[in-house]
C-alpha positions as CSV (number, residue, x, y, z in Angstrom):
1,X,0.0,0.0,0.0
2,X,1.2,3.5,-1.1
3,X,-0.6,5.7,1.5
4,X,-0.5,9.4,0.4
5,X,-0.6,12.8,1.6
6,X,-4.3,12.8,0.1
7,X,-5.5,9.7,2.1
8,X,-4.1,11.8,5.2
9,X,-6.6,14.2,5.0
10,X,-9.9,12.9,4.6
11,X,-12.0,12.9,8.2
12,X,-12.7,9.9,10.2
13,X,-13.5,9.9,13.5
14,X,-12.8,6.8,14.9
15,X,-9.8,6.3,17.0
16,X,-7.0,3.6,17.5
17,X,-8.0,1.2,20.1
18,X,-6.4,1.9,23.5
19,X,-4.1,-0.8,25.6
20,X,-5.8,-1.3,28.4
21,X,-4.0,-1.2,32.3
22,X,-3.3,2.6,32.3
23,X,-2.4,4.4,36.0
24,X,-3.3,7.4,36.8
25,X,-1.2,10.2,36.4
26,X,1.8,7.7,35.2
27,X,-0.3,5.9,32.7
28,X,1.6,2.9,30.8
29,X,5.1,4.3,31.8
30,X,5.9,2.1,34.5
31,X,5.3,-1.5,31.7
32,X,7.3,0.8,29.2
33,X,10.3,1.7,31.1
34,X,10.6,-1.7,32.4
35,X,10.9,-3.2,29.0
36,X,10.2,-0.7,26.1
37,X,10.5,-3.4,23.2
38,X,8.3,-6.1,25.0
39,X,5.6,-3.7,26.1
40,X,5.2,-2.5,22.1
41,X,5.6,-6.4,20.7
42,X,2.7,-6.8,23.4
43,X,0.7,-3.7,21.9
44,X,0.7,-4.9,18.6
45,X,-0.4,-8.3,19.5
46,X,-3.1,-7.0,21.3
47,X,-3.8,-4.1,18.8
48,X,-2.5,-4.7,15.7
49,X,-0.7,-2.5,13.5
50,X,-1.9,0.7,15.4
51,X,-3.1,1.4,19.1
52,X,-2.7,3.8,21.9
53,X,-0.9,4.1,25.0
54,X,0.2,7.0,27.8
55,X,3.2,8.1,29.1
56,X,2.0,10.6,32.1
57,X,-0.3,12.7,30.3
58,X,1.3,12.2,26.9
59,X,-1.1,10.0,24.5
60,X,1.0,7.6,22.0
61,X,0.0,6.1,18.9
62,X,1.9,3.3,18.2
63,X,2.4,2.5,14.3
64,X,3.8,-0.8,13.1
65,X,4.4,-2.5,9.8
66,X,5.6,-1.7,6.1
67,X,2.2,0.5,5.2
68,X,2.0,2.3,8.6
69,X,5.6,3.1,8.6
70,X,5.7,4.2,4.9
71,X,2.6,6.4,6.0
72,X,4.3,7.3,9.0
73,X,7.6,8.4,7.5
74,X,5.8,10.1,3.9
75,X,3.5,12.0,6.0
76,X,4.2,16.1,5.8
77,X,6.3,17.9,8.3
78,X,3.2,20.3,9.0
79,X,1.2,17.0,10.0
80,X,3.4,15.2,11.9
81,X,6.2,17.4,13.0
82,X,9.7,15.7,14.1
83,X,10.7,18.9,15.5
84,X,8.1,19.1,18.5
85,X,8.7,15.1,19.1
86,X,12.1,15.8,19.7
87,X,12.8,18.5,22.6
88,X,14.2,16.4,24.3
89,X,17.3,17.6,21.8
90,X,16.6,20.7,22.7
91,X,19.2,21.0,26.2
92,X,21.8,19.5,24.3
93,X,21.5,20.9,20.4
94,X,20.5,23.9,21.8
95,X,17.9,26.9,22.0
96,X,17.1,27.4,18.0
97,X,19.1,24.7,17.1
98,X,18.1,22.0,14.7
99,X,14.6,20.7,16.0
100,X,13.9,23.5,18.4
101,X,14.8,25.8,15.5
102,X,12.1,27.9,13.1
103,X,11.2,25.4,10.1
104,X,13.1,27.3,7.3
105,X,15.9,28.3,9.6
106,X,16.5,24.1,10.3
107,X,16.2,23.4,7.0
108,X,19.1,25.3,6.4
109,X,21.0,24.7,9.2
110,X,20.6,20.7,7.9
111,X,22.0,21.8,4.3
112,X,24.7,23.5,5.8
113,X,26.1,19.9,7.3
114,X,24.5,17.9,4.2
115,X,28.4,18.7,2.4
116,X,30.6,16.8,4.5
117,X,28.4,12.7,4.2
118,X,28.6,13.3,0.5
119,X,30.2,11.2,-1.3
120,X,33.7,13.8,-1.8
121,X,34.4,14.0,1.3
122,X,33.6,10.3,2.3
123,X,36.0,8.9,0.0
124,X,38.6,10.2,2.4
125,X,37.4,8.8,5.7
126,X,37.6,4.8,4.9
127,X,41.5,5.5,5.2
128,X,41.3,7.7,8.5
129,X,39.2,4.7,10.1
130,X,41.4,2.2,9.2
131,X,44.6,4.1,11.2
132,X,42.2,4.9,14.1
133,X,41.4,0.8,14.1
134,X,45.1,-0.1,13.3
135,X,46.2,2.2,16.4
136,X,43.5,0.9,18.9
137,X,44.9,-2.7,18.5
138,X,48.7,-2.0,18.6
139,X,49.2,-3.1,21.2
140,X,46.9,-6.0,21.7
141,X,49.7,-9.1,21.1
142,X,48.8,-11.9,20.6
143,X,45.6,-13.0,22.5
144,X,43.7,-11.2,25.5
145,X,40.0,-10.1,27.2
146,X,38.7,-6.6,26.2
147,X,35.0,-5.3,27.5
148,X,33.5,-5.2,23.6
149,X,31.5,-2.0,24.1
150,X,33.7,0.3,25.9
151,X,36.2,-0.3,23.0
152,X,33.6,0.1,20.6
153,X,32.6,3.2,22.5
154,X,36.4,4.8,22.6
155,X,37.1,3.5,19.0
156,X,33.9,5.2,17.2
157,X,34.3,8.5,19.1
158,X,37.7,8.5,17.6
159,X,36.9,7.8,14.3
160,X,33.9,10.1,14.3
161,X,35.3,13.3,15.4
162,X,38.7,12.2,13.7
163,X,36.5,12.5,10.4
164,X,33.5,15.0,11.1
165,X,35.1,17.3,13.5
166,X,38.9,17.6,12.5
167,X,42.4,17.5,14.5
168,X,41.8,19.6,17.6
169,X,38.9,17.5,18.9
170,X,40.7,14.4,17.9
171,X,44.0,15.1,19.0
172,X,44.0,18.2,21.3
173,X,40.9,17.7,23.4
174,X,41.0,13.7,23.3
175,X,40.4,13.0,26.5
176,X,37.8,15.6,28.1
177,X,36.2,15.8,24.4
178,X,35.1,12.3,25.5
179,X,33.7,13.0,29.1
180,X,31.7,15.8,27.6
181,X,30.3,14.0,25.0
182,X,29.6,10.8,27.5
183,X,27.5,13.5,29.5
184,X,25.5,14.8,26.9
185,X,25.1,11.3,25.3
186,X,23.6,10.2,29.3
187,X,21.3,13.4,28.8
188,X,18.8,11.3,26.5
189,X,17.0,9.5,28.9
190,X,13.8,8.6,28.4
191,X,12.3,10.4,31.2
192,X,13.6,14.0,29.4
193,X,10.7,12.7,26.8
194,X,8.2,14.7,28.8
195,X,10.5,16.3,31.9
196,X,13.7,17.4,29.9
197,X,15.0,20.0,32.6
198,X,13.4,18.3,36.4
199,X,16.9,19.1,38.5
200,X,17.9,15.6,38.1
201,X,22.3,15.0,38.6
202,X,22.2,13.7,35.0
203,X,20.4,16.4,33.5
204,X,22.9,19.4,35.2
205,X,25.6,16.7,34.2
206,X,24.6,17.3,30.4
207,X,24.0,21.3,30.9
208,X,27.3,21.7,32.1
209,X,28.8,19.3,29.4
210,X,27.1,21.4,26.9
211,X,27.9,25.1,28.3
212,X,32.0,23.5,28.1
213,X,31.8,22.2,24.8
214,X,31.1,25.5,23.7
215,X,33.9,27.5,25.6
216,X,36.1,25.3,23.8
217,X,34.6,25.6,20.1
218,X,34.4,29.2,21.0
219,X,38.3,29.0,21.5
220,X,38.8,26.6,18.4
221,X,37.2,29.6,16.3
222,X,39.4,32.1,17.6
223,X,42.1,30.1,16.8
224,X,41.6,28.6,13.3
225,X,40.9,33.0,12.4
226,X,44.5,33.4,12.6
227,X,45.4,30.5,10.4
228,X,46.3,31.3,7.1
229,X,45.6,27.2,5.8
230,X,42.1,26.4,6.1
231,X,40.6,22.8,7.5
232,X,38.6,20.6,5.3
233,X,36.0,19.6,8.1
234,X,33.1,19.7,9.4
235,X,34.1,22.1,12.2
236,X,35.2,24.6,9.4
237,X,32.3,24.5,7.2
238,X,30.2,25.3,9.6
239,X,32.6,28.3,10.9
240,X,32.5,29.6,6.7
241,X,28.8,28.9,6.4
242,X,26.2,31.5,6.0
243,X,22.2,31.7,6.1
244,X,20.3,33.0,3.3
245,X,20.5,36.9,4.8
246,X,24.1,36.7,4.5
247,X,24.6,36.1,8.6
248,X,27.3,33.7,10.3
249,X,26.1,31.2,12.4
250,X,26.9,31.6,16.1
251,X,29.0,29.7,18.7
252,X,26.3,28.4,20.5
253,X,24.6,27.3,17.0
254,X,28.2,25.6,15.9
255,X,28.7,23.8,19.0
256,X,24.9,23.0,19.0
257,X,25.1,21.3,15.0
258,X,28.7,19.9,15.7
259,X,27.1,17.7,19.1
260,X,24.3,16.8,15.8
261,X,27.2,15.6,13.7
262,X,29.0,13.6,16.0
263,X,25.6,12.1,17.2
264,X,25.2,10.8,13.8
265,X,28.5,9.2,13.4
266,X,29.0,8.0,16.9
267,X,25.6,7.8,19.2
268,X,24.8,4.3,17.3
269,X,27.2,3.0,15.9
270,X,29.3,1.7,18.5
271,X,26.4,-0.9,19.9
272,X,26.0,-2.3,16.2
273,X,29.6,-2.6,15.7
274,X,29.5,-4.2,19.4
275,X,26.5,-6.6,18.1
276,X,28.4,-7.2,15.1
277,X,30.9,-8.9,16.8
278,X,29.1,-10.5,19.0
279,X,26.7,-12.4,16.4
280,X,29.8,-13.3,14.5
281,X,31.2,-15.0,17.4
282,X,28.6,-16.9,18.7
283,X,27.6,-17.8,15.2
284,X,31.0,-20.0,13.6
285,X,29.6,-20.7,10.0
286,X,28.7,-16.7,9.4
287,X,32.3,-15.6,11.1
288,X,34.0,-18.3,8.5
289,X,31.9,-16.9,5.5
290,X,32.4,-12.9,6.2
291,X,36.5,-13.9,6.9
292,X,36.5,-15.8,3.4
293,X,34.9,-12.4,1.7
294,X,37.2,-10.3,3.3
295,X,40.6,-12.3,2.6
296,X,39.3,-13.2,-0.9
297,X,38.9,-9.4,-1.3
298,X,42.2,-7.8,0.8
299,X,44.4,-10.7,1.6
300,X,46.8,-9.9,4.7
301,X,47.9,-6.5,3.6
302,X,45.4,-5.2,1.0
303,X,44.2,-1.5,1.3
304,X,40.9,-0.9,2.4
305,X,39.7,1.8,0.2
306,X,35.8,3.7,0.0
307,X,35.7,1.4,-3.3
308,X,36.7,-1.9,-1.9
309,X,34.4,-1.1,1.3
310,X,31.3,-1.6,-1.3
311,X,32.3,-4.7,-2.6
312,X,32.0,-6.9,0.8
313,X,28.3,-8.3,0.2
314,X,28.2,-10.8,2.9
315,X,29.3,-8.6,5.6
316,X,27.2,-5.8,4.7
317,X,24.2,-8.5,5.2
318,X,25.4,-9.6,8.6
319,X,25.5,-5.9,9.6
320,X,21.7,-5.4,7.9
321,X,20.8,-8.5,10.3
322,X,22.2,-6.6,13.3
323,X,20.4,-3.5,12.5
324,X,17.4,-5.3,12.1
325,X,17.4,-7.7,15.2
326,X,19.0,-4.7,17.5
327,X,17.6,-1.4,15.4
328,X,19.7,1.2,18.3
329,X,16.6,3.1,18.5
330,X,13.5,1.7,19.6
331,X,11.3,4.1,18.3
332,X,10.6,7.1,16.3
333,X,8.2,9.6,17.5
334,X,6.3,12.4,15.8
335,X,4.0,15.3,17.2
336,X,0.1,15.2,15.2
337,X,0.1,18.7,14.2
338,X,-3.1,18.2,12.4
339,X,-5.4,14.9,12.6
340,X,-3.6,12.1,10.9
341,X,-5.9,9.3,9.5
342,X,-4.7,5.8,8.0
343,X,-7.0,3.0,7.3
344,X,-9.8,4.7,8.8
345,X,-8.1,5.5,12.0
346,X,-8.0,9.1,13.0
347,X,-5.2,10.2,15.5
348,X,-6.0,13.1,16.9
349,X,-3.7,16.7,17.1
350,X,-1.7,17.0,20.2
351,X,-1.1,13.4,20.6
352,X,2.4,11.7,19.7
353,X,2.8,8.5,16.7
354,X,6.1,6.7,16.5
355,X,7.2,3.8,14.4
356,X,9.7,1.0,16.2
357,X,11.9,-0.6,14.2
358,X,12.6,-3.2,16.1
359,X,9.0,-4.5,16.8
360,X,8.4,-3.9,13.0
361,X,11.5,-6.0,12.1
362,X,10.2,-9.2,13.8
363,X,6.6,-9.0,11.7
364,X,6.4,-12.8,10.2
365,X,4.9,-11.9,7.3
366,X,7.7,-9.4,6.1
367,X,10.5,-11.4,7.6
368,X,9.5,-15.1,7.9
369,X,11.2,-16.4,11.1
370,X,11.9,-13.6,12.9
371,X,13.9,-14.0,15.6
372,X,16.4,-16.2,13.7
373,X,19.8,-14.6,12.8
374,X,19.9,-15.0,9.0
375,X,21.7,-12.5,6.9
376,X,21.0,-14.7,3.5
377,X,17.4,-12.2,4.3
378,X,19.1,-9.8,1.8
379,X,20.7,-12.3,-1.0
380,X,19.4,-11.9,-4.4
381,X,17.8,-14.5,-4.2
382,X,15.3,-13.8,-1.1
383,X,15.4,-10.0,-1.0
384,X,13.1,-9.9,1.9
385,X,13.7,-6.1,3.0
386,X,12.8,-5.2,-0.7
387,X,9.3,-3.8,0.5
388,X,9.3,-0.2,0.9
389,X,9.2,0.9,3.9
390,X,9.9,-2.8,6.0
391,X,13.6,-2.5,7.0
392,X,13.5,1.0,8.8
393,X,16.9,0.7,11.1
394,X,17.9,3.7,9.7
395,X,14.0,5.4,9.4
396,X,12.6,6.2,6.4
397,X,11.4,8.8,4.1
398,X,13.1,12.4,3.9
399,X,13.8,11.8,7.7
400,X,16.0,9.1,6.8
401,X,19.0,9.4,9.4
402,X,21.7,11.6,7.0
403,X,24.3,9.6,8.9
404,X,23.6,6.0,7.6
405,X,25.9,6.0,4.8
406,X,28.9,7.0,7.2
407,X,27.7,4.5,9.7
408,X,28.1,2.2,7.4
409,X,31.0,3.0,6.0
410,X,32.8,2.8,9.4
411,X,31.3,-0.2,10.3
412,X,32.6,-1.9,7.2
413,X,36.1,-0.1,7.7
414,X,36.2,-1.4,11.5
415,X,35.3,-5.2,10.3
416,X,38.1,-4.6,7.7
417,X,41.1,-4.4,9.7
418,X,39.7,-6.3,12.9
419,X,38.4,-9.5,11.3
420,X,41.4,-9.7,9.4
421,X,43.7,-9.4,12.4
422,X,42.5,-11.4,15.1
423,X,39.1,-13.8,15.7
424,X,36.6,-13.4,18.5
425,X,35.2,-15.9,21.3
426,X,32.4,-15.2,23.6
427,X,34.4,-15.3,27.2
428,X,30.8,-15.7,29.1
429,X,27.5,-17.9,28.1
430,X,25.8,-16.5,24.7
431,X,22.9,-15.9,26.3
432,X,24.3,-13.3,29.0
433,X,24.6,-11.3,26.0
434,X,21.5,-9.3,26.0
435,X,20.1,-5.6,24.7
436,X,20.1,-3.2,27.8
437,X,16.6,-1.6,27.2
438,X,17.1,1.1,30.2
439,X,19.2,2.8,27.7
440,X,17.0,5.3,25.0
441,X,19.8,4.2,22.4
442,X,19.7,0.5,22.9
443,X,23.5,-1.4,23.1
444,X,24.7,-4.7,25.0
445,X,24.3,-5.0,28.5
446,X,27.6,-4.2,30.1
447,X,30.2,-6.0,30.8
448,X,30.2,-7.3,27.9
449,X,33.4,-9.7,27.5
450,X,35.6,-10.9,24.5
451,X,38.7,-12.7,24.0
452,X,40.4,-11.9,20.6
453,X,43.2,-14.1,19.2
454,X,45.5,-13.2,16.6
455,X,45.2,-14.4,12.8
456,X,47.9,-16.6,11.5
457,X,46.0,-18.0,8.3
458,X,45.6,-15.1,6.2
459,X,45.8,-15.7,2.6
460,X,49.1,-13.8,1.0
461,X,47.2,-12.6,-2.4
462,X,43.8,-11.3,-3.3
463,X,41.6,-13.3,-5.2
464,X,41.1,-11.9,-8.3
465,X,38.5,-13.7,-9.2
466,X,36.3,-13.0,-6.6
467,X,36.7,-9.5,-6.7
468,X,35.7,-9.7,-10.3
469,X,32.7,-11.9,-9.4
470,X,31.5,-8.9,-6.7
471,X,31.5,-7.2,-9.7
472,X,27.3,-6.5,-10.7
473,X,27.0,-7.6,-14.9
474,X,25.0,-4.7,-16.7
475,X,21.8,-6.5,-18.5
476,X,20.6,-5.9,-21.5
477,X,17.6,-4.5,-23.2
478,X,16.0,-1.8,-25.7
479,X,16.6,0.8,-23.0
480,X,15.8,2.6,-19.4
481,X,14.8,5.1,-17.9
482,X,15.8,7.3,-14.3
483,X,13.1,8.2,-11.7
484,X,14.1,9.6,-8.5
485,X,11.4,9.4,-5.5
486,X,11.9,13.6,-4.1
487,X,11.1,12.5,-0.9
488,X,13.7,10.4,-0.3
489,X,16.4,12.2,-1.9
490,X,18.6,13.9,0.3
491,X,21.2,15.3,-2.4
492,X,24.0,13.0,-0.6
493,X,25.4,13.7,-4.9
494,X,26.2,9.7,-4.8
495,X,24.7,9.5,-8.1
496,X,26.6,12.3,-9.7
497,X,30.0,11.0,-8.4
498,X,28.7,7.0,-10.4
499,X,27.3,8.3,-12.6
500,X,28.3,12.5,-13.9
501,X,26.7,11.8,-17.5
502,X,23.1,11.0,-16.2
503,X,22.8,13.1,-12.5
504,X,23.4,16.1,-11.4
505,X,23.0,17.7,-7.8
506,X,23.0,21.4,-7.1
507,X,24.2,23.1,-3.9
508,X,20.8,22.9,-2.2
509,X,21.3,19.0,-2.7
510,X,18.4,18.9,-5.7
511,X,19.5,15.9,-8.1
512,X,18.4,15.9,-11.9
513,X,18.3,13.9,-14.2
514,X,20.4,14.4,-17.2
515,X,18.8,12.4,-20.1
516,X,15.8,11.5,-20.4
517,X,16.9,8.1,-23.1
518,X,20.1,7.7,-22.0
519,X,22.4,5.2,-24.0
520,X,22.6,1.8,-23.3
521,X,26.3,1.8,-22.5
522,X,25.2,3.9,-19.3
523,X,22.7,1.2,-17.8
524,X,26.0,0.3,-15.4
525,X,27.0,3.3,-14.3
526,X,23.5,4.0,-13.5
527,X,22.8,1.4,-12.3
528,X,26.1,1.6,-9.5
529,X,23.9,5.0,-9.2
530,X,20.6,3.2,-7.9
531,X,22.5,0.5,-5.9
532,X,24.8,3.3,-3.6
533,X,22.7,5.6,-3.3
534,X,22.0,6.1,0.4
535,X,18.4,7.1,0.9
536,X,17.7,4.3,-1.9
537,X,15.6,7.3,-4.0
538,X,16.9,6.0,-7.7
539,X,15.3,3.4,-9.8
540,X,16.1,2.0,-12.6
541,X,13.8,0.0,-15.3
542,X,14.0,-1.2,-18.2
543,X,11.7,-0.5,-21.4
């Protein structure tokens, strides 16, 4: 089902059903907090694909499944508003920062970071990852016990503000960059949802965190004027970037959208790189098959490279299985601005929707055996995330997170140098492994133990071969044509860098279409085009 803006709109007035159980004054909160994930797999057993619960005085809609999350994610920003679902940002972004800014002021504060996750600047980071990987095991030896997370945790804030924010954060400000961003990271608790500034130790934990981080990007400014040499980050573009009047942004807007940036590369990626690991380990015959891909493709000493990182099929599907048995985020919320109506429900304004991820990931219809670990879910063959809208780790829509294509990139990257140099074994029993839910981003309850032991049976050469069978044949036919879906475009300029002939992707991030027959002898490129594109907005078909 393709539910539209039009279907949106036309009156009903009968509401979801309502869970039943509710407190007073706390409503469901005290089922939900206990075990968020179980409490909505319960609600949509009960309810089905839409009910209603309370958290205090807050009424939720819970949405589930691939035609209430494609209405979910396609509905307009004046109906269901992401901004007002999200103050919770608000303490640690910032006053007029991102979601608690003016609509046409956030949309160009968004464009304004949109230049550094295209796909320029990403060619350069699969190299940075790799030395922040290859220094964080130096000095490992040979075999030995590490806590999985907490590494995960130090590695990915490396590489994340190594690539997104530049050298001083990385290098100058290691250590207390760290403990600031820990604090703000703790400030998104679940009770901040509805009380985001109650005079709570974690909450004045996170102010102060916040009021630091931008004394120190205040100095980093000052600093970087007097350089004649220019950095190529994140950090600088916003520092050189300008609003549509011709104004600067601020300090307190800089540090506010750098804490966005870094929250994109770093605030979920380290529990599904932890996870990664985890399911390798516990499951030999995947681990053998990713570490056949990977020497096949590198050998012992072959470069990992932004090209070679997209030709690692398997691994990519054992990540896609993480991300959809342990999505980090177990829901998505949205504010009704004005009554929102699917399949003759009617959700009132002033209440709250959200799609979950992870309860719509374990629907047996869309993916038959659920709870089993089975990355062959995404083979040619079986395909089973192809339905729009089904496999939502990373959301969906124009709100798709901007940060998946790095995420995955530095997952890949990670996997790269560590699988290659050492295998894993689960040091407790697999099942004390478990998703801490008392977290709002959802990661492996801690400790959470590993023993690595160091490679000796790494092939010396690269399979040629099997790089050349990674390689995706162009078909033929009489001819295609291009159509890109504007709502899911995010002008990432993928296509343009596969394929320059047949896209094109202006400075507000609009892409174009170049040709409207193109020649045969382009199917490939534009077809590379469709497949990397990270918002999946491109099809191809042939005529």
């Amino acid at each position: 089902m393709n539910t539209t803006n039009t279907e949106n709109t036309v009156s009903s007035g009968k509401e979801p059903p309502k869970m039943r159980g509710a407190l007073p004054i706390l409503g469901h909160m005290l089922e939900f907090g206990k075990n968020p994930f179980q409490y909505m797999m319960n609600l949509r057993k009960s309810l089905g694909e839409i009910g209603e619960f309370r958290m205090f005085h807050q009424k939720m809609v819970l949405m589930t499944g691939p035609e209430a999350n494609e209405a979910f994610f396609r509905a307009p920003d004046g109906q269901l508003d992401q901004s007002q679902a999200y103050k919770i940002m608000t303490p640690i972004f910032g006053k007029g920062v991102v979601f608690d800014a003016p609509p046409h002021k956030k949309d160009q504060q968004l464009k304004m970071l949109m230049p550094v996750l295209r796909d320029k600047p990403m060619r350069g980071y699969a190299q940075v990852i790799v030395q922040e990987v290859e220094q964080m095991i130096a000095g490992w030896g040979d075999t030995g016990e590490i806590d999985l997370l907490e590494f995960m945790k130090e590695l990915t804030i490396y590489t994340s503000s190594h690539c997104l924010l530049g050298n001083e954060f990385r290098y100058e400000l290691n250590e207390e960059f760290a403990k600031i961003y820990h604090d703000l990271e703790k400030g998104v608790n679940p009770l901040a949802f509805v009380f985001p500034y109650l005079p709570l130790p974690v909450f004045r934990r996170r102010d102060k965190a916040r009021a630091r981080l931008q004394e120190l990007v205040t100095g980093i400014i000052a600093k970087r004027a007097l350089k004649t040499e220019k950095s190529e980050d994140a950090f600088q573009l916003l520092i050189e970037s300008k609003y549509d009047d011709g104004t600067h942004l601020s300090p307190h807007e800089i540090t506010g959208m750098l804490i966005g940036t870094i929250f994109a590369g770093h605030h979920t990626t380290a529990g599904t790189a932890a996870w990664t690991l985890l399911e390798l380990a516990r499951r030999p015959e995947h681990s053998a098959a990713v570490l056949n891909e990977l020497d096949d493709l590198f050998g012992a000493e072959g470069e990992v490279t932004f090209q070679s990182l997209r030709e690692i099929p398997l691994l990519e599907n054992v990540i896609k299985e993480v991300l959809r048995l342990h999505p980090p985020l177990i829901f998505l919320i949205r504010k009704v601005m004005q009554d929102f109506h699917f399949k003759g429900y009617t959700v009132k304004a002033g209440k709250y929707v959200c799609a979950s991820p992870r309860v719509s990931h374990r629907i047996a219809e869309v993916f038959p055996d659920p709870e089993k670990f089975d990355p062959e879910r995404y083979s040619e063959a079986r395909q089973e995330d192809a339905r729009p809208f089904s496999w939502i780790a990373f959301g969906g829509g124009k709100h798709k997170c901007t940060g998946n294509a790095f995420a995955m990139l530095q997952l890949k990257a990670i996997f790269s140098i560590l699988l290659r140099r050492y295998t894993f074994e689960l040091v407790d029993d697999k099942d004390n492994y478990q998703d801490d839910f008392t977290q709002m981003v959802v990661q492996p309850l801690s400790p959470c133990r590993i023993r690595y032991i160091k490679r000796t049976d790494i092939k010396d050469t690269v399979d040629e071969s099997a790089k050349n069978n990674l390689q995706e044949a162009a078909q033929r036919g009489i001819g295609f044509n291009i159509t890109i879906d504007r709502e899911l475009c995010q002008g990432h300029a993928t296509c343009m860098a596969e394929a320059p002939e047949l896209f094109q992707v202006d400075d507000a991030g609009n892409a174009t279409v170049l040709q409207d027959n193109p020649s045969l002898n382009l199917l490939e490129k534009a077809r590379q085009a469709e497949k990397y594109c990270p918002s999946k907005a491109i099809k191809i078909k042939l005529n």
